[in-house]
C-alpha positions as CSV (number, residue, x, y, z in Angstrom):
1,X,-35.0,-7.8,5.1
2,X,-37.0,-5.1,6.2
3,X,-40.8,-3.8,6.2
4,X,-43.0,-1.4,7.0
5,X,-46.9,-1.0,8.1
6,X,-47.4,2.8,8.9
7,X,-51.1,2.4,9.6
8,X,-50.8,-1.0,11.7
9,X,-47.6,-0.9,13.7
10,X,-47.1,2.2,16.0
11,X,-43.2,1.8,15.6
12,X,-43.3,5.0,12.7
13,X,-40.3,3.1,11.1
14,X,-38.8,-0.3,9.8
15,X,-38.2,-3.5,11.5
16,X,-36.0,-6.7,11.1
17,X,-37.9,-10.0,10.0
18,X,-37.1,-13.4,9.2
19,X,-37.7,-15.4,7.1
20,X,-40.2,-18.6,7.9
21,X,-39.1,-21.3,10.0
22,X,-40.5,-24.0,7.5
23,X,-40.2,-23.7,4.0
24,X,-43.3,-25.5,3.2
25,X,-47.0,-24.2,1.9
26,X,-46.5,-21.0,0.9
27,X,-42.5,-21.3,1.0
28,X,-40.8,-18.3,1.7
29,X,-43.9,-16.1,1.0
30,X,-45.2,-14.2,3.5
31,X,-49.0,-13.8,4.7
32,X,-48.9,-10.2,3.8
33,X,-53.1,-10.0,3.3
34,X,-56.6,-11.2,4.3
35,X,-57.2,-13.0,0.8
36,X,-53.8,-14.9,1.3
37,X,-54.4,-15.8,4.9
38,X,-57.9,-16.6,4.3
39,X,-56.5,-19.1,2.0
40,X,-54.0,-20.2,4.1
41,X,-56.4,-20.6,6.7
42,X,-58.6,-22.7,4.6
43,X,-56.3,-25.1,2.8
44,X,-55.0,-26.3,6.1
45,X,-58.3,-27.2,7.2
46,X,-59.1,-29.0,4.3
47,X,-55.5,-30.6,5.0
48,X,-56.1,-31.4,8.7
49,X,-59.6,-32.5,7.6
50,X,-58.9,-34.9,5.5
51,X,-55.9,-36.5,7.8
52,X,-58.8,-37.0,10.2
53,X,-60.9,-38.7,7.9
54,X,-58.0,-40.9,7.1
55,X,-57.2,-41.8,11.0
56,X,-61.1,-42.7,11.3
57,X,-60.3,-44.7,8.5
58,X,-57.7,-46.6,9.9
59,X,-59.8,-47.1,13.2
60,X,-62.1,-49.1,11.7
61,X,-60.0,-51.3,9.3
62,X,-58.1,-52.1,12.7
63,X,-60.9,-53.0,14.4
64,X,-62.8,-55.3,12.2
65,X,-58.9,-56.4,11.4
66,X,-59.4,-57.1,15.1
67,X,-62.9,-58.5,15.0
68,X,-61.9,-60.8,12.4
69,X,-59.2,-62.4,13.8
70,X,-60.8,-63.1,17.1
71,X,-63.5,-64.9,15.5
72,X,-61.0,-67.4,14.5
């Protein structure tokens, strides 16, 4: 597979790429532009964002699991 940026790589011809390591997200797409990496970028914060808000989550049913089961 090969592409080209003449304005942003200096190489003045094509290159070899692969394709991505995981086949998840986007797939096999690649981030060829701001919108689509701006995107990117965003979705996996909301992703990671709301896998911390679970974890919290779990924290505190643990500890009032915890709490609970002391008192006894």
């Amino acid at each position: 597979m090969g592409a080209t940026w003449p304005d942003v790589v200096p190489l003045g011809r094509p290159f070899l790429i692969r394709e991505p390591v995981w086949r998840w997200g986007l797939g096999l797409a690649l981030i060829d532009s701001d919108r689509t990496a701006v995107i990117a970028v965003l979705l996996s914060l909301l992703i990671e964002g709301f896998a911390v808000l679970v974890v919290i989550r779990l924290l505190k049913l643990t500890r009032n699991w915890r709490r609970r089961r002391q008192r006894r």
